[in-house]
Residue, then its C-alpha position, 0 to 999 in steps of 0.5 A: x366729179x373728182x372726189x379725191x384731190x390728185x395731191x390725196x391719192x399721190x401722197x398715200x401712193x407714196x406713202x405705201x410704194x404704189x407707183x403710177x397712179x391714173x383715174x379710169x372714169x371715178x375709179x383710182x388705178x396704180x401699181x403695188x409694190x412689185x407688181x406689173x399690172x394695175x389694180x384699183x387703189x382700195x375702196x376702204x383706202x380712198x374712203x379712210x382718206x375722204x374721211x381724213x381729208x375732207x372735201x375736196x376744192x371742186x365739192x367746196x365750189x360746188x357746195x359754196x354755189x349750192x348754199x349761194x344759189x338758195x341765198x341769192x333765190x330768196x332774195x329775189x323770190x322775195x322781191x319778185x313775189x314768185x317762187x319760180x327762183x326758189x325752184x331753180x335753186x332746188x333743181x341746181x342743189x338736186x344736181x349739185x347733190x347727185x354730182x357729189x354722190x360718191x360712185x365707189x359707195x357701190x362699186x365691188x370690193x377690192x381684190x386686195x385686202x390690206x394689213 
């Protein structure tokens, strides 16, 4: 799951001269100033832009589902006098929180320190 809009990491690129940015597997590449080969775009850049941006289009989906998936569960578990719905909505937000776990919380430091 992307956890950064495109328009996030395309604006701070902009913003401090990165150039051609591209995402490699749940990590952000670009160009720095004056430099001809990639580095990944620094974790406690991206983590200054979740922390200013919020979440994402995709999180907001998979959340509003999450929080519809247990609603529309205790209806019918209601209904139908069996917990079994309850039980699928907590397997489907088990997914949806594993989905949105963040990959970069464990990954290495950046090579390049910032000002």
């Amino acid at each position: 799951m992307n956890h950064y809009s495109a328009q996030w990491i395309e604006e701070w690129c902009h913003d401090n001269g990165w150039t051609d940015w591209f995402q490699e597997c749940s990590c952000y590449w670009a160009f720095p100033p004056n430099a001809v080969m990639p580095v990944p775009i620094p974790t406690q850049v991206l983590k200054a832009i979740k922390a200013e941006k919020g979440l994402c289009f995709e999180e907001r989906i998979w959340s509003l589902c999450a929080v519809f998936s247990v609603v529309i569960a205790a209806i019918y578990t209601y209904f139908i006098a069996s917990p079994v719905p309850l039980l699928a909505a907590f397997a489907f937000c088990a997914v949806t929180v594993a989905r949105m776990e963040d990959d970069m919380a464990i990954s290495l430091p950046s090579p390049i320190e910032l000002p």
